[in-house]
C-alpha positions in Angstrom: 126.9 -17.5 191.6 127.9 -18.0 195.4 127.7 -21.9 196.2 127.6 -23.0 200.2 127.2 -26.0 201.4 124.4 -26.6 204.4 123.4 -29.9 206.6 119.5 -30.1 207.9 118.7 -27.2 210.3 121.0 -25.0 209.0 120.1 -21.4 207.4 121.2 -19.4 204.7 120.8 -15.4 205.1 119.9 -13.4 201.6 119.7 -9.7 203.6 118.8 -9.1 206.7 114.7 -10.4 206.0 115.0 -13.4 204.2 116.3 -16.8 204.9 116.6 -20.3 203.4 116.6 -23.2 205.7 117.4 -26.6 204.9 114.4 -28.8 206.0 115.3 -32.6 204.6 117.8 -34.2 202.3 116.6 -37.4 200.8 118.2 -38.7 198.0 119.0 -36.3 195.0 116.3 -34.1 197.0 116.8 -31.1 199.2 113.7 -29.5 201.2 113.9 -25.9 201.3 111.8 -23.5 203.3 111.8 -20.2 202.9 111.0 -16.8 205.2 110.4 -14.0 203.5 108.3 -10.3 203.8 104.8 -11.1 202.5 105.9 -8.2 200.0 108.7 -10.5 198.1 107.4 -12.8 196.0 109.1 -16.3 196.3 108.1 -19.0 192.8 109.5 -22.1 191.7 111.3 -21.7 188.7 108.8 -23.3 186.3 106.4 -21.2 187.8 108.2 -18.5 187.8 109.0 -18.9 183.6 105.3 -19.4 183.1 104.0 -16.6 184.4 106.6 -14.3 182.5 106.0 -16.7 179.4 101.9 -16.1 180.2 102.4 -12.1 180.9 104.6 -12.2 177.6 101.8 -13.5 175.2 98.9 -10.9 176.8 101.4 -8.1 176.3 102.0 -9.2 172.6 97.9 -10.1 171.9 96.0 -7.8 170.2 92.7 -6.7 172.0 89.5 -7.5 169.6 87.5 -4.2 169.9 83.2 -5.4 169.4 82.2 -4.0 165.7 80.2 -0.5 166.2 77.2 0.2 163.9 77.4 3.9 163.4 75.0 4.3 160.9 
């Protein structure tokens, strides 16, 4: 893990497309914004664990096929 330290206004590069600026520090709070290629998806990390937790648990269901009456 690479740790850097940033004041307000200042920018960190990940590539050449994507940056992380520091908008606000207020307390035990840091404002991030983030520019990045509508192509790369950018999540909170609880978001980001719920949706793989979500996409998990339809991977593992079992689809319930509708009874057929062949007869």
């Amino acid at each position: 893990m690479l740790i850097l330290s940033r004041k307000v206004n200042e920018k960190i590069m990940i590539g050449d497309d994507i940056s992380v600026s520091i908008i606000e520090v207020r307390g035990d709070q840091v404002r991030l914004g983030v520019d990045a290629p509508r192509s790369v998806k950018v999540f909170r990390q609880e978001v980001f664990d719920a949706i793989k937790a979500e996409n998990r648990a339809a991977a593992e269901s079992k689809p319930k096929l509708p009874d057929i009456d062949l007869g």
